[in-house]
C-alpha positions in Angstrom: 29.5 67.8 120.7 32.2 70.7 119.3 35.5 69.4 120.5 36.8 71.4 123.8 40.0 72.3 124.8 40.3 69.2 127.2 38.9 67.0 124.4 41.7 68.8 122.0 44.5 68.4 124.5 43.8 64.8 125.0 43.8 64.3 121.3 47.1 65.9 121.1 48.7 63.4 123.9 47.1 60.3 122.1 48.0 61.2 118.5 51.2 63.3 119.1 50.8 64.0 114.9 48.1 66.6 115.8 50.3 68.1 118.4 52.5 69.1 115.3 50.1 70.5 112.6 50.1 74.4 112.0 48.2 76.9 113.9 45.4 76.9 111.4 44.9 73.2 110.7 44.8 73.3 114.8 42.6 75.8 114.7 40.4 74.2 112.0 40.4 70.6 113.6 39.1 72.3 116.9 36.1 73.9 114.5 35.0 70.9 112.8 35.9 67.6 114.9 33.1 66.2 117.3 33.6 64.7 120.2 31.3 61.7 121.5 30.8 59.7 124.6 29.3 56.4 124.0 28.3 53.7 126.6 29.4 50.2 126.4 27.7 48.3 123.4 27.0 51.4 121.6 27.0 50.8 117.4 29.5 53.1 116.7 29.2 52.3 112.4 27.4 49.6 110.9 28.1 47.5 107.4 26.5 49.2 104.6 26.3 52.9 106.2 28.4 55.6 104.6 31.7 56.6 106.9 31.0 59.9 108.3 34.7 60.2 109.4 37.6 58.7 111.0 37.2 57.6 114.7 40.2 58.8 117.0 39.8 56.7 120.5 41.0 58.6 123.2 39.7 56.0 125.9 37.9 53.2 125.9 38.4 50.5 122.9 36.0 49.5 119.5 35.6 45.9 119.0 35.0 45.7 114.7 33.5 42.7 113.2 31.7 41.2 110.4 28.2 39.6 110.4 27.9 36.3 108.4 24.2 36.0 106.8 24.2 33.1 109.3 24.2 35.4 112.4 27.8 34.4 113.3 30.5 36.9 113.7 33.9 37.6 113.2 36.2 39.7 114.9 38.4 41.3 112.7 40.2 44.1 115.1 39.8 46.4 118.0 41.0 49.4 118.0 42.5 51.3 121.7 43.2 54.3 123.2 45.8 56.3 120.4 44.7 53.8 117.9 42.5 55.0 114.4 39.9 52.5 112.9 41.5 51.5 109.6 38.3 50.3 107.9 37.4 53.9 108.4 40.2 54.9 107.2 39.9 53.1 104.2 36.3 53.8 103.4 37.6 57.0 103.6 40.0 57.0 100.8 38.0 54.7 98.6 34.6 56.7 99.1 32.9 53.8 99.9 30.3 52.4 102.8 31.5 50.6 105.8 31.8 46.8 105.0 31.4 46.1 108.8 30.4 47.2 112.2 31.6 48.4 115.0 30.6 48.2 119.0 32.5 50.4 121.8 33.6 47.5 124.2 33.7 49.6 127.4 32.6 53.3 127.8 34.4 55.1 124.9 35.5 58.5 124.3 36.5 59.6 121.0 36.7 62.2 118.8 35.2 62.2 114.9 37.6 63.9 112.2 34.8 64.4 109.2 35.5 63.9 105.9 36.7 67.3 104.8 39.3 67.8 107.4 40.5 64.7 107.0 41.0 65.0 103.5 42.6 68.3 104.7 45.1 66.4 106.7 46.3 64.1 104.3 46.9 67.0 101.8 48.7 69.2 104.1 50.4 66.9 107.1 52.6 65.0 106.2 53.0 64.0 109.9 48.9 63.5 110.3 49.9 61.3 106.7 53.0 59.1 108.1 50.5 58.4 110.9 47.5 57.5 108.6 49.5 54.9 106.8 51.8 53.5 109.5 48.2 53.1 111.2 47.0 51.5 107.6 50.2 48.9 107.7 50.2 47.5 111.6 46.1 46.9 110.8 46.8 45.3 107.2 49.7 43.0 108.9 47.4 42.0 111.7 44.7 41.4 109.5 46.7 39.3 107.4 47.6 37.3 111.0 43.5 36.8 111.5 43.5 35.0 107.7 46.3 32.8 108.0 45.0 31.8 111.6 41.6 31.4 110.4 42.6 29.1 107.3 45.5 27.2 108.9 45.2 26.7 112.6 42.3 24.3 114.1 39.9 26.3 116.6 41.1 24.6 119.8 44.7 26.4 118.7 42.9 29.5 118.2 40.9 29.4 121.6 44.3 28.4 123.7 45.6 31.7 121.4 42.5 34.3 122.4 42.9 33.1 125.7 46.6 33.8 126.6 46.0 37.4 124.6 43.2 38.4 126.6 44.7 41.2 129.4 43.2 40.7 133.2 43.3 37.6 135.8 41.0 36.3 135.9 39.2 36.3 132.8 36.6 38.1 132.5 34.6 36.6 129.2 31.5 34.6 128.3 31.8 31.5 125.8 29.2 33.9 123.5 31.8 36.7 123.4 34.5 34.0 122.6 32.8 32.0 120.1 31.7 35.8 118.3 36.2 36.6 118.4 36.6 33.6 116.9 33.9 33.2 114.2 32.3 30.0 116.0 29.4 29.1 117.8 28.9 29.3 121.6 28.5 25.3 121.6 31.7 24.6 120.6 33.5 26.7 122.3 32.0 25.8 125.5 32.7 21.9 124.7 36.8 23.0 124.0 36.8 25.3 127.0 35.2 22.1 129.3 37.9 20.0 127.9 40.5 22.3 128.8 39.4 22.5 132.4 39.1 18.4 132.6 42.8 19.0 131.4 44.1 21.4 134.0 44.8 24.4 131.9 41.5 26.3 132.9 39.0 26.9 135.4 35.4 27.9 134.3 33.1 30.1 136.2 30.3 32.3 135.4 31.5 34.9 133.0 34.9 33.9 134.2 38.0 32.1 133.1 41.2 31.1 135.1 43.9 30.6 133.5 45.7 27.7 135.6 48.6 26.6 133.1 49.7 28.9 130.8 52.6 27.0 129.1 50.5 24.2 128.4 47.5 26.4 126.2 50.6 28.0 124.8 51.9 25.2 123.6 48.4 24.4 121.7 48.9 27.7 120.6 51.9 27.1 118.8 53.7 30.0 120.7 55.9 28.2 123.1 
């Protein structure tokens, strides 16, 4: 739907670089960006689609992963309230399709910036610019994080990891939606989580996780 003036002023609070842009890009940005409400589990893009512009979350978050031919997935990012999808953005400048998908996580609201005005933006803003590429850099460094975690460190250090950066007490997670952040498969995830409660560290429920010693899965981790 056209962007309103509540939509617009939210957008301006998240992304303080809109709050900055002349009266006419303003003006244009309120003409031409959309604003969508999706429900939880809503495909938001999918791999091989064409980027129709850049997502701007102003609540909720966007879980973006990739889709082995296998079925299993890996979590690559999310992206939060204030936060721009990076794979969009890159898509974006490249011309290219999306090279994976993304699901809203919880009821999101966000606002599309289509193609045009975004390359609008970039040509004109240079604060709408320093905030596509300081957006471009934090996603490229964590990325960077997922590889070396993926290649170097076993999956029982990567479990104790996703657990302890996981916000909320108790946890509230299935093993599917572990094993899909971490690229396994729900069997071995649930074997590693069962042999951290026999430890102490955890306690298991349905669609629940305690964590009962957290210095001990950081230590896994490699973070104490």
């Amino acid at each position: 739907m056209p962007l309103s003036d509540s939509a617009l002023h939210t957008l301006e609070e998240r992304f303080p670089a809109f709050a900055r842009l002349s009266s006419a890009l303003r003006r244009r940005i309120a003409a031409e960006a959309q604003y969508y409400a999706h429900p939880a589990g809503k495909v938001v893009f999918d791999e091989h689609t064409p980027c129709r512009g850049l997502p701007l979350i102003l609540a909720g978050s966007l879980r973006v992963f990739q889709r082995g031919a296998n079925g299993r997935e890996v979590e690559l990012y999310r992206v939060k309230a204030g936060e721009s999808c990076m794979l969009s953005l890159a898509c974006l400048l490249g011309e290219v399709s999306y090279t994976a998908t993304a699901v809203a996580e919880a009821p999101l609201e966000m606002v599309r910036l289509p193609p045009e005005a975004f390359a609008v933006l970039l040509d004109e803003s240079p604060e709408f610019r320093r905030h596509v590429f300081a957006e471009f850099g934090a996603r490229l460094g964590a990325l960077l994080q997922l590889v070396e975690a993926v290649v170097f460190r076993q999956l029982d250090q990567r479990l104790a990891a996703r657990l302890l950066a996981r916000g909320g007490e108790p946890l509230k997670v299935t093993h599917q939606m572990l094993a899909d952040e971490l690229g396994s498969v729900r069997e071995i995830v649930s074997r590693l989580l069962r042999s951290f409660e026999e430890r102490g560290w955890i306690e298991l429920a349905r669609e629940r996780i305690v964590i009962r010693d957290r210095a001990a899965l950081a230590r896994l981790a490699g973070d104490d």
